[in-house]
C-alpha positions in Angstrom: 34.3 179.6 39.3 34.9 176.3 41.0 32.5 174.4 37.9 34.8 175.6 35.1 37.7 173.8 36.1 36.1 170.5 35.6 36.4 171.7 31.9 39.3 171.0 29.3 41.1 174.0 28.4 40.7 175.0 24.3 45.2 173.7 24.1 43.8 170.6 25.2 40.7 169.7 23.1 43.4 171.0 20.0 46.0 168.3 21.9 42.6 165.6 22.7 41.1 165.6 18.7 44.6 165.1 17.2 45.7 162.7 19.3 42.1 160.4 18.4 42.6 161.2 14.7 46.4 159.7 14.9 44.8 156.6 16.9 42.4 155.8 13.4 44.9 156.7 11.5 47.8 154.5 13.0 45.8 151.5 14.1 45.1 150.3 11.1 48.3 148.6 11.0 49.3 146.0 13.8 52.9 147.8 14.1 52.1 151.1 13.7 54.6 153.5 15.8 53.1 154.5 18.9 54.8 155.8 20.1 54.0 158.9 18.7 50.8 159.1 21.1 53.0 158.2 24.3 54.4 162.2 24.1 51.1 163.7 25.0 49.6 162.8 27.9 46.7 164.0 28.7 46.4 166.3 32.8 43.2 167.7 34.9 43.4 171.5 34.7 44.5 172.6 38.4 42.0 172.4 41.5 40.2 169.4 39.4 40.5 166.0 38.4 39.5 164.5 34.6 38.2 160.9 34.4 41.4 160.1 32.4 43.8 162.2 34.7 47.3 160.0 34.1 46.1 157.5 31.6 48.4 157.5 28.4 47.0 158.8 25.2 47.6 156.0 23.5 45.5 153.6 25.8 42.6 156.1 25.2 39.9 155.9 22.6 36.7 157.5 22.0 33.4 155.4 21.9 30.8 155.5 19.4 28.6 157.4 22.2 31.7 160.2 22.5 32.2 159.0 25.9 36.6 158.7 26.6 37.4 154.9 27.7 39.9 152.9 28.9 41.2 149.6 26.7 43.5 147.1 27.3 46.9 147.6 25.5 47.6 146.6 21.9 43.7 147.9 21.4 41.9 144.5 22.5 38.9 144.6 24.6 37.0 147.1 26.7 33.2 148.1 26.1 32.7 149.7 23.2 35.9 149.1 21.7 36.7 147.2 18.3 38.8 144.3 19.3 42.3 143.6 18.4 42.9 143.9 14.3 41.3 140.7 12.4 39.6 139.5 15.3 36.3 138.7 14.4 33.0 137.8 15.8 31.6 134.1 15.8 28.6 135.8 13.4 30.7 137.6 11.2 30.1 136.7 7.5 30.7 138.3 3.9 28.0 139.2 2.0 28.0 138.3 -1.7 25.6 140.8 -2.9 28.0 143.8 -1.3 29.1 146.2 -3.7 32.4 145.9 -2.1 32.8 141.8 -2.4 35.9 140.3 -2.8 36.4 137.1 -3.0 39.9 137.2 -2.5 38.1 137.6 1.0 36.4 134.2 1.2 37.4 131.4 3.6 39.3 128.6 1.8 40.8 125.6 3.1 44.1 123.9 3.1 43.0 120.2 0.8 46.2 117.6 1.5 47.5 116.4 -1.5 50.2 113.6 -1.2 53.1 113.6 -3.3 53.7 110.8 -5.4 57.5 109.3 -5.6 58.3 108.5 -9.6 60.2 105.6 -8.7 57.3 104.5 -6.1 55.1 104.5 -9.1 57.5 102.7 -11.3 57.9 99.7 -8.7 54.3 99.2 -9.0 54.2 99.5 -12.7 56.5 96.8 -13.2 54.6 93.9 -11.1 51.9 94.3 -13.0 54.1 94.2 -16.1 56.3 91.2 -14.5 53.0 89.0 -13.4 51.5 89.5 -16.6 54.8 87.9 -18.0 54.7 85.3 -15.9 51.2 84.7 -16.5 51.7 84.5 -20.8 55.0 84.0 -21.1 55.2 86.9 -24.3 58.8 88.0 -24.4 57.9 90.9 -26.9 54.3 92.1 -24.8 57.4 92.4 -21.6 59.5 94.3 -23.8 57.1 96.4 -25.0 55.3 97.3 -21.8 58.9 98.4 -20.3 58.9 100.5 -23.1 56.0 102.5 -22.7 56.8 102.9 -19.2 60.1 104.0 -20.0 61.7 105.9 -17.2 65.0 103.7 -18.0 67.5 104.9 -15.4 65.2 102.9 -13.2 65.7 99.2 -15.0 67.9 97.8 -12.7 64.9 98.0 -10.5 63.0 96.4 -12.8 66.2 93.7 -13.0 65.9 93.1 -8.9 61.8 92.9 -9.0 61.9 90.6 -11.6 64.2 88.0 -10.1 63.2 88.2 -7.0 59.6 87.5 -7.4 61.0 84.5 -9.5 63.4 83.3 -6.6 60.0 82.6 -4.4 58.0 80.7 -7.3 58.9 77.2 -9.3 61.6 76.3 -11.5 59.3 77.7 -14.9 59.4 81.4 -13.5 62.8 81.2 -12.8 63.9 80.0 -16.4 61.3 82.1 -18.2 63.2 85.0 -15.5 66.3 83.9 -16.6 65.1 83.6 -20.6 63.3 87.4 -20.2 66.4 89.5 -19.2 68.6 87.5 -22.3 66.0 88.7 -24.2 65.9 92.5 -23.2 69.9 92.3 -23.2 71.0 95.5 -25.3 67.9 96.4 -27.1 65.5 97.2 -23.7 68.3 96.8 -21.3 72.1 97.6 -20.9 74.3 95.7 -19.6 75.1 97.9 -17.0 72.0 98.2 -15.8 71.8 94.6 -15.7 74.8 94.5 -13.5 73.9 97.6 -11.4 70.4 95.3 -10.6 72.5 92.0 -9.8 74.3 94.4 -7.4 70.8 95.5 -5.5 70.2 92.2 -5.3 73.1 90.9 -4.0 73.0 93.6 -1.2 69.3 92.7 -0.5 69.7 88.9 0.0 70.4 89.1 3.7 66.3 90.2 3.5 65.3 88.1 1.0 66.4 84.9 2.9 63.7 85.6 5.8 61.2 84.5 3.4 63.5 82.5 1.0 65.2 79.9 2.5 67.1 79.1 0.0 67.7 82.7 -1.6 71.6 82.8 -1.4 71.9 79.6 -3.5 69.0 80.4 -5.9 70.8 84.2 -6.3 73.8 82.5 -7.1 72.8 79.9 -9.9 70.8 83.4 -11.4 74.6 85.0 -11.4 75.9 81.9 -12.8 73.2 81.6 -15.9 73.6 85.5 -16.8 77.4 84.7 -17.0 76.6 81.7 -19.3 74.3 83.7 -21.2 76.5 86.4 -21.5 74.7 88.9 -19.9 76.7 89.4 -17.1 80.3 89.3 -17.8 82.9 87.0 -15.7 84.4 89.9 -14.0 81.3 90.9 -12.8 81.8 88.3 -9.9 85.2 90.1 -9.1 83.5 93.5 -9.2 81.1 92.4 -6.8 82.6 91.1 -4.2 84.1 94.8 -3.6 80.5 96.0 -2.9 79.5 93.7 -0.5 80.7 92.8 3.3 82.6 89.2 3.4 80.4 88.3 6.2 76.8 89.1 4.1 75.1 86.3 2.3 75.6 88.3 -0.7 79.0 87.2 -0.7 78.4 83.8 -0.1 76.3 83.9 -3.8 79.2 85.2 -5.6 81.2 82.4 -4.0 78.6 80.1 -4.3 78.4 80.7 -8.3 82.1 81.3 -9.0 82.9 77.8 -7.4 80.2 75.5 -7.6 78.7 77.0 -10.7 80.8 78.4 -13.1 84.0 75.8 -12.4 82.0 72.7 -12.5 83.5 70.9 -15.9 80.6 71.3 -18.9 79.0 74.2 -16.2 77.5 75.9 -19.3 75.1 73.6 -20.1 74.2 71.8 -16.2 73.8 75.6 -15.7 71.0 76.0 -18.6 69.8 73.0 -18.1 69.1 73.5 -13.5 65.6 75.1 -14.0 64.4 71.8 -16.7 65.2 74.8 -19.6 61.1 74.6 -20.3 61.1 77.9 -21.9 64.7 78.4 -23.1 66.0 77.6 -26.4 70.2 78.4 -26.8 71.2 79.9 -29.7 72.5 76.8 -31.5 69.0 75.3 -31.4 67.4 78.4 -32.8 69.9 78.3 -35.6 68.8 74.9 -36.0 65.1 75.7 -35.7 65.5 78.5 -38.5 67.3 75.9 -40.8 64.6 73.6 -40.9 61.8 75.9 -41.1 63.4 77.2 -44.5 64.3 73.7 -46.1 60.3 72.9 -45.1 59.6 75.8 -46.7 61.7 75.2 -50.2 60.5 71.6 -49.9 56.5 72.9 -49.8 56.4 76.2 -51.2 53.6 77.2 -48.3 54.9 80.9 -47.8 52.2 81.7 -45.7 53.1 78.8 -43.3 56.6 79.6 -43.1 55.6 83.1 -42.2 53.8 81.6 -39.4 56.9 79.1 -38.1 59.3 82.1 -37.9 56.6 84.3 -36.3 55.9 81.5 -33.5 59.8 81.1 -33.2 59.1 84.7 -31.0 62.6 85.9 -31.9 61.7 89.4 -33.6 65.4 90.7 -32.5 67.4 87.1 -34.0 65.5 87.6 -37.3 68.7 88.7 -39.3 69.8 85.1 -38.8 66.5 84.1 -40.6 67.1 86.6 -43.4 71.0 85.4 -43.8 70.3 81.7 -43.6 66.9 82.1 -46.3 69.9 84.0 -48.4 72.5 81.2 -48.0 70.2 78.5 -48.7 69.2 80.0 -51.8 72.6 80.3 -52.9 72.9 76.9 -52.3 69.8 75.8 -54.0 69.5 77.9 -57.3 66.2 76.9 -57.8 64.9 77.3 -54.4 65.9 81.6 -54.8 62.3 82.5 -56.0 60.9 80.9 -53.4 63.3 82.4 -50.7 62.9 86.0 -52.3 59.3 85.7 -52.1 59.4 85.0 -48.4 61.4 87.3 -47.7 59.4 90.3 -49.5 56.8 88.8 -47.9 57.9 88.9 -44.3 59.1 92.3 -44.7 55.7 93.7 -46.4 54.0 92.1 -43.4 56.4 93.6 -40.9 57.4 90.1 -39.8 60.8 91.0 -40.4 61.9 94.7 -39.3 63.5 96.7 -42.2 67.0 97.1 -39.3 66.6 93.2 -39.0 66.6 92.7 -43.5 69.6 95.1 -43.6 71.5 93.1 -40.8 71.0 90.2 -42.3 72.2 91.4 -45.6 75.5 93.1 -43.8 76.1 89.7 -41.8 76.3 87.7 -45.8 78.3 90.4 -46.7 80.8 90.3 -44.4 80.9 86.3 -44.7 81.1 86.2 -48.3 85.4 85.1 -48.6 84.0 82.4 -46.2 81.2 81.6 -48.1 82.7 81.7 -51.6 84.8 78.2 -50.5 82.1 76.3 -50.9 80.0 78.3 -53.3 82.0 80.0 -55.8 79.6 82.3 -57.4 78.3 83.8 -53.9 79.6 87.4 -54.6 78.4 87.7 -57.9 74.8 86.3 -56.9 74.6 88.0 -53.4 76.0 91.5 -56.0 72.9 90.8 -58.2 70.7 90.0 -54.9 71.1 93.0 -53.3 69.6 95.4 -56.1 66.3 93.4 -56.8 65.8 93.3 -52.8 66.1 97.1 -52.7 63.9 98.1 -56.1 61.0 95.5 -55.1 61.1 97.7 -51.8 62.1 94.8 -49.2 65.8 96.2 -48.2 66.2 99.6 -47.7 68.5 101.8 -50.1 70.6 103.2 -48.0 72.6 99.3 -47.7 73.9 100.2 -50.9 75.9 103.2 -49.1 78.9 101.5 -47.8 80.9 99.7 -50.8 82.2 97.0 -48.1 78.3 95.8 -47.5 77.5 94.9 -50.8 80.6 93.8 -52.0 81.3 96.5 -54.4 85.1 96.6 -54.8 86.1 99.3 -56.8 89.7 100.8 -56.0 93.2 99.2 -56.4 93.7 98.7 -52.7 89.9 97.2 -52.1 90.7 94.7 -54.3 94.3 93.9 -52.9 92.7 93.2 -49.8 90.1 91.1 -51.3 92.5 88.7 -52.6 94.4 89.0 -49.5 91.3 88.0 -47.2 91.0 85.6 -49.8 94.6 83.6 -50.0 94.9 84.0 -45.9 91.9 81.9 -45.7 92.8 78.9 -47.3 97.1 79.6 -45.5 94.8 79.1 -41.9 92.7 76.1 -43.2 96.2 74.6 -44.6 97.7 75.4 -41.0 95.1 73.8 -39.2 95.4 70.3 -41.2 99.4 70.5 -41.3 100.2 72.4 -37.9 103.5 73.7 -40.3 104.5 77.5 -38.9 107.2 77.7 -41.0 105.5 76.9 -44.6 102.6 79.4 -43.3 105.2 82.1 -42.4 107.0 81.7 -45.6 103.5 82.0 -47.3 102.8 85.1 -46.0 106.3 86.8 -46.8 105.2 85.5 -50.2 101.8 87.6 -49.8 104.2 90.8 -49.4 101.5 92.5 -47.9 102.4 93.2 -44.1 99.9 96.5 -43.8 97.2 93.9 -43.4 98.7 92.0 -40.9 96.3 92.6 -38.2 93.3 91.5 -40.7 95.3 88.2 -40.7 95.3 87.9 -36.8 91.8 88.8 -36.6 90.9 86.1 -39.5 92.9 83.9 -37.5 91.3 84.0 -34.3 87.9 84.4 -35.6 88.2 81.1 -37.7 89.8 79.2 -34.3 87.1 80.7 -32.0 84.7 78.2 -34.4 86.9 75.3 -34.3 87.7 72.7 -31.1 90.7 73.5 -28.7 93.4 71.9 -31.0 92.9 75.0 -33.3 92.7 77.1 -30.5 95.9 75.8 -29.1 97.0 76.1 -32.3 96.3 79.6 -33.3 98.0 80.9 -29.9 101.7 79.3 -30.5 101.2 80.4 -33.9 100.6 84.1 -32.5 103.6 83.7 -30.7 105.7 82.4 -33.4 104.4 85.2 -35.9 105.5 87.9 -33.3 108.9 87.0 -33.5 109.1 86.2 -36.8 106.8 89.1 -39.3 104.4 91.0 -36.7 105.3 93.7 -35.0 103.8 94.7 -31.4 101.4 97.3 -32.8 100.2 94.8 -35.7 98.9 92.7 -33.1 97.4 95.2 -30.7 95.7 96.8 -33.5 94.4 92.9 -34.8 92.9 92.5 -31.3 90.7 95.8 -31.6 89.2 95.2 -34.4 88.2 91.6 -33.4 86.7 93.3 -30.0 85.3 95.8 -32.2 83.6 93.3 -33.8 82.8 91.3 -30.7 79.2 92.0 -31.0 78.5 90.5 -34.3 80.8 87.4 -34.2 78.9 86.6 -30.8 76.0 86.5 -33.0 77.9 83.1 -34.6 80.1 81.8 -31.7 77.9 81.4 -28.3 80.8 82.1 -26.1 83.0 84.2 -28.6 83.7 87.0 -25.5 85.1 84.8 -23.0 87.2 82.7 -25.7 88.3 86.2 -27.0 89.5 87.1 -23.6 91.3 84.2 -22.8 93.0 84.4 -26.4 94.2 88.0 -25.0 95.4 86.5 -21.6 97.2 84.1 -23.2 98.9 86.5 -25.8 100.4 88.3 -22.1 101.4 85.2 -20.6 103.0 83.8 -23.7 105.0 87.3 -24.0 103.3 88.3 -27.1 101.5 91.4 -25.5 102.9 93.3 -22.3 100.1 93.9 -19.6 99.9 97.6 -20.5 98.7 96.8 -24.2 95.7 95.2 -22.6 94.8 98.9 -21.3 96.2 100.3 -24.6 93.2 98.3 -26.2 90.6 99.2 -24.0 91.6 102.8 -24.7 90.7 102.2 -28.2 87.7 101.3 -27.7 84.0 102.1 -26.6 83.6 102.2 -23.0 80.4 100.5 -22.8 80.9 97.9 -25.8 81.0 94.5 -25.3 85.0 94.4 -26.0 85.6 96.6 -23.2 84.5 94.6 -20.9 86.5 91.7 -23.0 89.6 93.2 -21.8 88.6 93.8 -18.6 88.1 89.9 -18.5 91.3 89.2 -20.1 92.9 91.8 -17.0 91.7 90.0 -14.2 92.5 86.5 -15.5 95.9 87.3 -16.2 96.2 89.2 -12.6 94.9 85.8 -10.7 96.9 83.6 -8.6 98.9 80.9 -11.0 97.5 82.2 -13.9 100.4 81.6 -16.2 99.8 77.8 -15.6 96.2 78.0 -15.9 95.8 80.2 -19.4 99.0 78.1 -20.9 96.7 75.4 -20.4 93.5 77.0 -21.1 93.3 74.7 -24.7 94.0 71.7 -22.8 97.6 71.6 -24.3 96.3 71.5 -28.1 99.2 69.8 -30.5 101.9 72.5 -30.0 104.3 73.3 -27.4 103.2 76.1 -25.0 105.4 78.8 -24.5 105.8 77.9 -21.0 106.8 74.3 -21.7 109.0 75.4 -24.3 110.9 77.5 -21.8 111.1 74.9 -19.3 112.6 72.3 -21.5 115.3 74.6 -23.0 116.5 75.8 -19.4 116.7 72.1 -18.5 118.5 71.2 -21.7 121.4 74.2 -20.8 121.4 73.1 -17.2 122.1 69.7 -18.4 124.7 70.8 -20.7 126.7 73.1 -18.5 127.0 70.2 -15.4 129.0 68.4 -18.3 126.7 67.7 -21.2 127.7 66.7 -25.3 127.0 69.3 -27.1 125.5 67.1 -29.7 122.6 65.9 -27.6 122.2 69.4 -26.6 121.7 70.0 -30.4 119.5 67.2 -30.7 117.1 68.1 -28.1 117.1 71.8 -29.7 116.1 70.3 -32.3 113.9 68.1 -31.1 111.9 70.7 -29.9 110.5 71.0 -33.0 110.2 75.2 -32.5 112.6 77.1 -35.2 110.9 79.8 -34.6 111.7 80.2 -30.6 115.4 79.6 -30.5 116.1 83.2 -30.0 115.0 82.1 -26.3 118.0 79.5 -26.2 120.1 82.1 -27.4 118.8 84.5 -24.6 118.7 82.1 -21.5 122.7 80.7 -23.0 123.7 84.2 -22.6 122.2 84.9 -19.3 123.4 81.3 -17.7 127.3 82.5 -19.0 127.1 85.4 -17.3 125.1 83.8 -13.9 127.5 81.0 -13.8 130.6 82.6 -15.0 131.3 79.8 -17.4 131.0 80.8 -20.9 131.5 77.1 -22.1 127.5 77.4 -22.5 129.2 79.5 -26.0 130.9 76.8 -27.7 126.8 74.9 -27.6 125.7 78.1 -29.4 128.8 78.1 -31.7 128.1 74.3 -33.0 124.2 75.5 -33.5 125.1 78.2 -35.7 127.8 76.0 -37.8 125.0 72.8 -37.8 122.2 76.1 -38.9 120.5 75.0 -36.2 120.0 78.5 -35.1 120.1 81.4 -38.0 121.4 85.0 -37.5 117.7 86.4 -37.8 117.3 83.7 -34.3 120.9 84.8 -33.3 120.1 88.6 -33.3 116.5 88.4 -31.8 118.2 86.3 -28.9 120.8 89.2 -28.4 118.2 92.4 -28.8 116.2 90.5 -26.1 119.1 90.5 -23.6 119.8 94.3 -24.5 116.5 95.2 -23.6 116.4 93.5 -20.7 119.9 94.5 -19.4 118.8 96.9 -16.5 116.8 94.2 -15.0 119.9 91.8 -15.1 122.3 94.0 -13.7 120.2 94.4 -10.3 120.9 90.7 -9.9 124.3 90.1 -12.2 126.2 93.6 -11.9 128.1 92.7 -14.2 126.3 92.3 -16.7 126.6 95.2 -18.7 130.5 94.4 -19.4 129.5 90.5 -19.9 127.0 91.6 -23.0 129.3 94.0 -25.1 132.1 91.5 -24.5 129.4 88.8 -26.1 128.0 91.0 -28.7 132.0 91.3 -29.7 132.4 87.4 -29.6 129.3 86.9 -32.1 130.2 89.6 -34.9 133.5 88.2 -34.8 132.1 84.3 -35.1 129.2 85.6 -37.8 126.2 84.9 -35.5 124.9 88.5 -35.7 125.5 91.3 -38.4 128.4 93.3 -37.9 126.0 96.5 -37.6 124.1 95.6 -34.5 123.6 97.8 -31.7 125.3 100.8 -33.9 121.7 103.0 -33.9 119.8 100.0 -35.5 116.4 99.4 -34.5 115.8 96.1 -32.7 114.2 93.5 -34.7 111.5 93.0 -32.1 110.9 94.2 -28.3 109.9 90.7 -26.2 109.7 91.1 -22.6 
């Protein structure tokens, strides 16, 4: 029958239903294998031909009416078809009140959100912060603000906003600018940080000058008042100049404030002085301030009003200096202390004073009190019976009584050796300084017998000449020199320098300027042979890498590495009353040159002697030995021979002068080769003659190492 063949065979409706129930199955996902369909293709029985002769199975689907249709591929389109998977239509929605309802299912949108940049937000912060300061002028509202926002790796910012917003206004912003970061210095801000902002600026100055004409010169006299107010230390300008092209206007401001600003003669104070120093007040004229407040005080009794003067003085962090001058002055006035201890416990129950800034004040009197008992002798035993009423009225905190040294409470043996030494050294220095007599103070210390506290004696030393004019300055250095030859040994001096750096921080508090003298006293102990260059880096080693004596040395390191800067430092006490080193030397190669073209050896004596330095004739013992051997003429001997007969030059002078040629031996055969033979036969010459003790060079020990 023709019909039937227009009909699918019973194999193929099997084949047709489960190749449609693979096509649900698989089509639910969008890369479902297909290619499981693409085996089975679908054929017209013989003698007929089916609508979907030679279609593919897997572009065939069944319609909701039955009826077989052909879709496009990938399942999209064609009447009656579904669509592609998650197409939808335009009037598709989801229906809440569905059983099924998922509102995972629900449209949502995308909402922008911008992401805020911390130090975006910090910029911001500070102008407000910054033109509120300008606006009040309240030094402790700025402090605290930056301390709420905190965020502190981002000060130096803070550093660069500030000064630049003052570089475009009048002189008042820039001094209050300038009075502000002083202010801030160590307890808000580091001194790092303070540099690192200096830096930013300096590299943004090229920008700043668009709109600030004068921004380079303005930059520089900010660089040049943090150096004077010891913010910013000197090297900072040396530092600098490595992180900024030679051809940008930062440069120029480093130039502009190392030459015209900071070398000007008296530069400190025209620098403090540029901006009209409306808001400024140094730390000399606080002191005074404070002093005349408390004698107002003792002269009215008004406690109340006196708590008012030191409140309006606005110096909450220099309030130690209130506490040890109120202490002071009632040692002096014995009758005055109740009234001083009452303001006192009053400030401190009022929180005027801070209980860190009553226990510094006490620690500062403590650690003045061999000073102090000079000119009032019963200051240890008053400030001793001070110290306990403070603490059990509740003004001074308990834990002062802790360290022995702070209150004054000697106990053991050694504790009160070293009192008395602190004490005798004292008036051996003052005594020095009226009589300028190196000898009498050298033979006073051999008298002490106490040569384990000779660094406290170098620190006392300095520490009293940093306070004094240049004579005692110029004074204190020769008498370094002479000690080292005579009594001190390299180390004793080393280790007297770190503990004055150690304590740079506190004396600072007394002497305005005390780091840049202290460096200079270190660059003149190189230069004047009393310290080789590598103990400067020896005592930065033993110190704090981020105290104020590390950058001290660093100081002292570049001055002594600039050009002529033995000339310079020698004279760095404008001469003083004593010979410099480098004079000395000078006179006493002249006075052999002089001598060996033919001289008497009588003058030569006299002008030895002349010289008036007992203590450095181990150098005419060393440059006599060397000139024999340059010149090949050892009449230069018979001068040393009459020196040592006349005791013009001892055998302690005698040996030092030798043990200084011995260590320098290698040096002086690269020029005199020689040299080597020239010495022993010397060394043989002076046992024989007495001038040195038969023993030396046999495995002894050197009396000293000078370069």
């Amino acid at each position: 029958m023709a019909s039937s063949a227009r009909f699918l065979t019973e194999e193929q409706r099997e084949t047709m239903k489960l190749a449609t129930q693979n096509v649900e199955v698989l089509s639910s996902s969008p890369k479902s294998p297909t290619s499981l369909l693409s085996e089975h293709h679908i054929k017209a029985p013989a003698g007929g031909k089916a609508a979907t002769a030679g279609i593919a199975v897997r572009h065939v689907r069944r319609s909701h009416s039955g009826k077989l249709v052909r879709v496009k591929k990938d399942g999209a389109g064609g009447k009656g078809t579904w669509g592609k998977l998650l197409d939808t239509d335009g009037d598709s929605h989801i229906d809440r009140n569905d059983p099924n309802y998922d509102s995972g299912e629900e449209p949502y949108q995308l909402v922008g959100s911008t992401v805020c940049d911390p130090l975006d937000e910090y910029k911001k912060a500070v102008v407000s912060v910054i033109e509120e300061y300008y606006s009040n002028g309240d030094v402790e509202l700025a402090a605290s603000d930056l301390r709420e926002l905190g965020s502190g790796k981002y000060l130096p910012y803070f550093v660069k906003r500030l000064v630049s917003m003052a570089m475009d206004r009048h002189d008042k912003e820039k001094e209050m600018a300038s009075v502000l970061l002083s202010a801030l210095y160590a307890d808000v801000i580091s001194s790092a940080q303070i540099s690192q902002g200096f830096v930013m600026l300096l590299e943004a100055v090229d920008d700043l000058a668009v709109d600030i004409l004068d921004a380079v010169d303005v930059l520089a006299l900010f660089i040049a008042r943090a150096v004077v107010d010891d913010i910013l230390p000197p090297v900072f300008l040396t530092r600098a100049k490595k992180t900024v092209s030679e051809t940008s206007k930062g440069y120029q401001a480093i130039q502009i404030a190392e030459k015209s600003y900071l070398s000007a003669p008296h530069h400190a104070e025209l620098v403090e002085r540029r901006w009209g120093g409306s808001t400024h007040i140094t730390v000399e004229e606080m002191k005074k301030k404070i002093a005349d407040l408390l004698r107002e005080y003792v002269d009215s009794g008004d406690t109340s009003e006196a708590c008012r003067c030191i409140r309006e003085l606005g110096v909450s962090f220099f309030h130690h200096e209130v506490v040890k001058r109120a202490l002071i002055l009632g040692m002096e006035i014995q009758t005055a202390e109740p009234l001083i201890l009452k303001l006192l416990k009053e400030a401190s129950e009022e929180v005027l004073i801070s209980s860190s800034q009553m226990a510094k004040g006490f620690s500062r009197l403590a650690e003045s009190l061999e000073d102090l008992a000079l000119d009032i002798p019963s200051a240890k035993s008053l400030f001793q019976s001070l110290v306990p009423r403070a603490i059990s009225e509740g003004w001074l905190d308990e834990s002062f009584l802790k360290s022995p040294a702070e209150n004054g409470d000697v106990e053991d043996k050694d504790a009160k050796k070293l009192r008395r030494y602190k004490e005798e050294i004292v008036t051996i220095i003052h005594e020095y300084f009226l009589s300028d007599d190196i000898p009498e103070l050298i033979q006073s210390l051999e008298d002490l017998g106490a040569p384990e506290f000779n660094p406290i004696f170098l620190k006392k030393l300095i520490t009293l000449a940093m306070d004094r004019k240049n004579r005692e300055k110029e004074m204190a250095s020769v008498l370094l020199s002479a000690l080292h030859i005579e009594i001190f040994s390299t180390e004793d001096i080393v280790n007297g320098f770190v503990m004055l750096l150690e304590s740079a921080e506190d004396t600072a508090l007394d002497i305005l300027d005390a780091s840049n003298e202290l460096a200079l006293f270190l660059a003149r102990a190189v230069i004047d042979d009393v310290l080789a260059p590598l103990n400067l880096k020896e005592i930065g080693g033993k110190l704090s890498p981020n105290c104020s004596g590390s950058e001290t040395v660093h100081m002292a390191r570049s001055l002594v590495a600039a050009r002529h800067a033995g000339e310079r430092i020698s004279r760095c006490w404008g001469g003083g009353t004593g010979w410099a080193v480098e004079d000395a030397k000078d006179k006493i190669v002249k006075l052999l040159e002089e001598y060996e073209s033919g001289g008497v050896v009588s003058e030569a004596c006299q002008c030895i002697r002349d010289l008036g330095m007992p203590f450095f004739n181990h150098e005419v013992v060393k440059k006599a030995l060397v000139m024999a051997m340059e010149k090949k003429n050892d009449r230069i001997l018979d001068l040393l021979q009459e020196c040592f007969s006349e005791g013009l030059i001892t055998i302690n002078q005698m040996t030092k002068g030798f043990a200084r040629i011995k260590d320098g031996l290698d040096d002086l055969a690269l020029d005199i080769p020689n040299a080597k033979e020239k010495y022993d036969f010397y060394v043989e010459r002076a046992k024989k003659q007495g001038w040195i003790v038969p023993t030396f060079g046999e495995g002894l020990p050197n009396p000293v190492a000078v370069s």
